[in-house]
C-alpha positions as CSV (number, residue, x, y, z in Angstrom):
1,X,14.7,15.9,-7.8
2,X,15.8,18.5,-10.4
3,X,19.1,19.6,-9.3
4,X,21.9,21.1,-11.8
5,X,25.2,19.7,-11.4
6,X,26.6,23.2,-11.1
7,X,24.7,23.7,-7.7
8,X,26.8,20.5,-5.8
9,X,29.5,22.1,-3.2
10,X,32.6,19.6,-3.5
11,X,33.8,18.5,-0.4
12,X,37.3,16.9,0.3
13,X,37.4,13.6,2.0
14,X,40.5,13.2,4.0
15,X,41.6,10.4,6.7
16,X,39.2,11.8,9.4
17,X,36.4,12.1,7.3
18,X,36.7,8.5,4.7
19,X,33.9,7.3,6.8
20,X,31.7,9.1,5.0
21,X,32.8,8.4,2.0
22,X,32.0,4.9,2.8
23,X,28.5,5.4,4.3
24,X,27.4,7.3,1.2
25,X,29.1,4.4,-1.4
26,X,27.3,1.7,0.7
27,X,24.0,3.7,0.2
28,X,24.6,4.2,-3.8
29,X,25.4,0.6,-4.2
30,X,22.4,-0.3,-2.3
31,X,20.3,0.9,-4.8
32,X,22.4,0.0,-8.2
33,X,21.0,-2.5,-10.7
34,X,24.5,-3.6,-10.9
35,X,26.0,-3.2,-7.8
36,X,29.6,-4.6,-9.4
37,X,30.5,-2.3,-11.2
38,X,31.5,-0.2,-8.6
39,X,34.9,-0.9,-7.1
40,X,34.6,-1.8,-3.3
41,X,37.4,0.1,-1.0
42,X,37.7,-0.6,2.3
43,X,38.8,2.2,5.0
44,X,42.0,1.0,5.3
45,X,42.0,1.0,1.2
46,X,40.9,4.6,1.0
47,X,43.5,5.7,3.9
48,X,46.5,3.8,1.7
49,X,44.8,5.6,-1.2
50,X,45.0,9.2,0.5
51,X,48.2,8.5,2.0
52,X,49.7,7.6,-1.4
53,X,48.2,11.0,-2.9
54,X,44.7,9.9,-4.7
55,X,41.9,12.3,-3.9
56,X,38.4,11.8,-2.4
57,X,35.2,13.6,-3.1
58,X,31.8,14.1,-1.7
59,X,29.0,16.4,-3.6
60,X,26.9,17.7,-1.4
61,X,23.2,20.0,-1.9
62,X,23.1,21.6,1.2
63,X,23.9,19.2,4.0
64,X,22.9,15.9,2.2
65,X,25.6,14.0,-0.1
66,X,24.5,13.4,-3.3
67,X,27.7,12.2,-5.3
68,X,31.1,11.3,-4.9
69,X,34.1,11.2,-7.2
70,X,38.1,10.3,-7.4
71,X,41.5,10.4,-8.4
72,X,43.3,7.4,-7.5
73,X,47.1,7.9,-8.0
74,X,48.8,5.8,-10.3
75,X,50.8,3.0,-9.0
76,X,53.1,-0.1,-10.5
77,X,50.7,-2.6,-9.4
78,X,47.9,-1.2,-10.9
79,X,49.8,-0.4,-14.1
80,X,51.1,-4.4,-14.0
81,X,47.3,-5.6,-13.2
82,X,45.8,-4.1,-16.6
83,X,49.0,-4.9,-18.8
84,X,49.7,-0.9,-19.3
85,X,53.0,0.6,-20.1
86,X,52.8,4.0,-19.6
87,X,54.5,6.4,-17.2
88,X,52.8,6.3,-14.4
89,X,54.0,9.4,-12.3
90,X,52.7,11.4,-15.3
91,X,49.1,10.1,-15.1
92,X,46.0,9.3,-12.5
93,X,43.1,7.2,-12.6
94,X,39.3,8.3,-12.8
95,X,38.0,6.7,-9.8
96,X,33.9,5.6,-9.5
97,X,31.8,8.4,-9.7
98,X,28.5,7.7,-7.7
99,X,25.2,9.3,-7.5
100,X,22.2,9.4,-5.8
101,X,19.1,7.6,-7.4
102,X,17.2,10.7,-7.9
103,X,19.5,12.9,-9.6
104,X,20.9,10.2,-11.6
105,X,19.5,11.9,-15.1
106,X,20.5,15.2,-14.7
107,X,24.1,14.9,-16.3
108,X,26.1,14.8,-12.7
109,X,28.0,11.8,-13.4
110,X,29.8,14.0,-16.8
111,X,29.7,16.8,-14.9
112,X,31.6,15.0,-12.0
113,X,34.2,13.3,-14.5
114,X,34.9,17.2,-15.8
115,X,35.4,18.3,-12.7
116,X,37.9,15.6,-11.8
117,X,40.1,16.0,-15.5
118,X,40.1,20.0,-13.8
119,X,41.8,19.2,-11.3
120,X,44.4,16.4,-12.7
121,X,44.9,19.4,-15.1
122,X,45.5,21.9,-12.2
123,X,47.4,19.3,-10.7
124,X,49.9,18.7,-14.0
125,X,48.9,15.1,-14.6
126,X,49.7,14.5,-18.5
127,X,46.6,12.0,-19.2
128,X,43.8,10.6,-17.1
129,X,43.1,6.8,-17.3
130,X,39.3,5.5,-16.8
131,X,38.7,1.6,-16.1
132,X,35.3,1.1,-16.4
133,X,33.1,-2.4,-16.5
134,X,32.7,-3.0,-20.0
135,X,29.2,-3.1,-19.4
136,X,28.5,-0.3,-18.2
137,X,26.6,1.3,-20.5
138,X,26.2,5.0,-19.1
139,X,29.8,5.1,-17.7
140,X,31.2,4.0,-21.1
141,X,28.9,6.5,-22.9
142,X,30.0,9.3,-21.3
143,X,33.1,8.3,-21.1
144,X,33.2,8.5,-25.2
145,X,31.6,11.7,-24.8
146,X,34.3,13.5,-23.2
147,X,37.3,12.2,-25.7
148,X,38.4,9.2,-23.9
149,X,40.2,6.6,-26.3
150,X,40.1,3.3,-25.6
151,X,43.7,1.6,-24.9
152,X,42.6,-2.1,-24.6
153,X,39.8,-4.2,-23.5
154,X,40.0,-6.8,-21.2
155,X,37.3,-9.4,-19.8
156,X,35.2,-7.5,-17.7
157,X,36.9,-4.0,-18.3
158,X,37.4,-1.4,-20.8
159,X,40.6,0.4,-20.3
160,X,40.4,4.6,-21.7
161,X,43.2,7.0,-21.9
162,X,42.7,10.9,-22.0
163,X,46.1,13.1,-22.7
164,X,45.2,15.9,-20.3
165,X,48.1,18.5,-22.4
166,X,47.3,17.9,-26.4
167,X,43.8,16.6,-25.9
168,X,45.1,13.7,-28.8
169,X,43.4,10.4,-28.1
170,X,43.7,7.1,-29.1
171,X,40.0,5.8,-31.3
């Protein structure tokens, strides 16, 4: 299926609507190689996560989801389970970015990671942090791409900072 990245209508996910978010993540990691390396989020999760001002989005061609994307607010536990130190209320997370088998080629997961720095810019967010599974080849890729630095690697995880305001980046 050639579809450009450009021709996916965002849709907001809010408490009425997380379920489906979760149907379309359940599909997605039904058909991932590696299925772990996308962070599992229960309803209740994604209703904390909404309450506490993240954002949840599906992509959608027509009427059929074909990606999702998120912001997760920043919070002190989060910033205590990776060992970070910076301010938190000034930054957000990039949450998983999913998408569907058959589009998977066509540059939608950059696109989708764009499109959420956009809004933590429009939002005044000062940097962006991306956790991603340190092998995770694609993620981390495009990750690079787009001016991420790294901040620290852990076991399984790579931890990236972007400043959303100078666009300076740790190497």
């Amino acid at each position: 299926m050639k579809i450009k990245p450009e021709e996916l209508n965002m849709v907001v996910i809010e408490k009425e609507t997380v379920e489906k978010y979760i149907d379309f993540s359940d599909l997605i990691k039904s058909t991932l190689e590696h299925p772990e390396y996308f962070e599992n989020y229960t309803k209740k999760d994604l209703i904390k996560l909404l309450d506490n001002g993240s954002y949840i989005y599906l992509y959608k061609y027509h009427d059929f989801a074909l990606a999702s994307s998120m912001l997760i607010k920043l919070n002190n536990s989060r910033m205590k389970e990776f060992d970070l130190d910076f301010e938190e209320e000034s930054g957000i997370e990039l949450g998983p970015q999913a998408v569907f088998q058959d589009i998977r080629e066509n540059g939608v997961q950059k696109y989708l990671m764009k499109k959420m720095e956009e809004i933590a810019k429009n939002k005044n967010y000062k940097y962006i942090l991306a956790i991603i599974h340190k092998d995770d080849n694609t993620t981390n890729s495009n990750i690079k791409k787009l001016n991420y630095g790294i901040v620290k690697e852990q076991k399984e995880k790579i931890i990236y900072k972007k400043d959303l305001v100078n666009e300076v980046n740790p190497k």
